[in-house]
N, C-alpha and C positions, 0 to 999 in steps of 0.2 A: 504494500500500500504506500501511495505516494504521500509525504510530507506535505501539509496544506501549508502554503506561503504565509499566512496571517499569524503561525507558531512562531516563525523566526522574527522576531522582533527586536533582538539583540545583532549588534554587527560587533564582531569579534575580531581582532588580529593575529594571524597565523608567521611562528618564528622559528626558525628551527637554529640549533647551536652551529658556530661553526669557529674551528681553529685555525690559528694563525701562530707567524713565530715574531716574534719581536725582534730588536735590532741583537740580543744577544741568545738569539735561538730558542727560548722559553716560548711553550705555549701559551699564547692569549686566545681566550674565549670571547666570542662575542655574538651574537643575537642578530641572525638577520630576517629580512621576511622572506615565508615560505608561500609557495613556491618562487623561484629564485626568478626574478625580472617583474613579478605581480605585484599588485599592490598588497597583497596578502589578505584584506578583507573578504570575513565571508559572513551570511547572516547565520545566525542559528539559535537557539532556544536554551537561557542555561534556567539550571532548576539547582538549589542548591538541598543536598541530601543526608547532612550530618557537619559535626565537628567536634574539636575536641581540643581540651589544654596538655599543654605536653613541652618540656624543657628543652633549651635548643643553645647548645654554649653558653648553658649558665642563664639563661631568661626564660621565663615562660613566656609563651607562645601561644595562641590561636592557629590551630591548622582546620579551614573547613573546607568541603567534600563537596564536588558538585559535579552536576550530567549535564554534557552540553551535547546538542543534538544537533543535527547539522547533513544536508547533503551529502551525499557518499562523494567521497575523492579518494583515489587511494593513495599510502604512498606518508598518509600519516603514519608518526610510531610515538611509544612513549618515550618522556624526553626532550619533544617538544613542548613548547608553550602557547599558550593564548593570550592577548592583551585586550582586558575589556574596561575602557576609560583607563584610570589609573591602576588597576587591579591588573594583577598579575596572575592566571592560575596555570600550573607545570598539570602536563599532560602523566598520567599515571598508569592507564591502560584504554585501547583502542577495540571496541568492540565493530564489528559489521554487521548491519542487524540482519539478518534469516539471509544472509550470504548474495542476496541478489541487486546489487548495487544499487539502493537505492537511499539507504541512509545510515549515517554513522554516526553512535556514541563516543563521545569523548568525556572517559574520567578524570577528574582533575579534581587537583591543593591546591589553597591558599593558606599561603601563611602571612598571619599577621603578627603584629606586637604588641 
């Protein structure tokens, strides 16, 4: 069944990590948009599905849990990220719904302070 357009009401940004070496060969990490030349916007629907406190170098922490739903593309993995406004959630596991390209789960954390 196809996703009704009126769900996706959120526009999200799509990033995926990628390394580099600095002027003294050390790898630098840094965020670019996915897929590579796109604007990386896509719409899709988040729902957020849990959370929890939990210490993180000595601070406690906010980590909440959420399903974002979204057009099949393949090609996403966990690992990647999402930007929505200033929120930031890391992709965690990549579901395909009933295998027939029509639409993807994306789980995902945020951590807050």
């Amino acid at each position: 069944m196809a996703i009704r357009a009126g769900t996706l009401r959120h526009v999200v940004k799509v990033e995926s990590v990628t390394v580099a070496r600095d002027d003294y060969a050390d790898p630098l990490e840094t965020w670019a948009l996915w897929p590579a030349g796109s604007s990386g916007f896509r719409r899709a629907s988040i729902t957020p599905t849990g959370g929890s406190e939990t210490e993180i170098g000595g601070a406690r922490v906010f980590v909440g849990t959420f399903e974002v739903r979204m057009r099949y593309r393949s090609g996403f993995t966990a690992g990647m990220r999402l930007t929505f406004n200033s929120r930031v959630m890391h992709i965690t596991q990549v579901v395909h719904v009933d295998e027939i390209n029509h639409e993807i789960i994306l789980l995902c954390e945020e951590v807050a302070s």
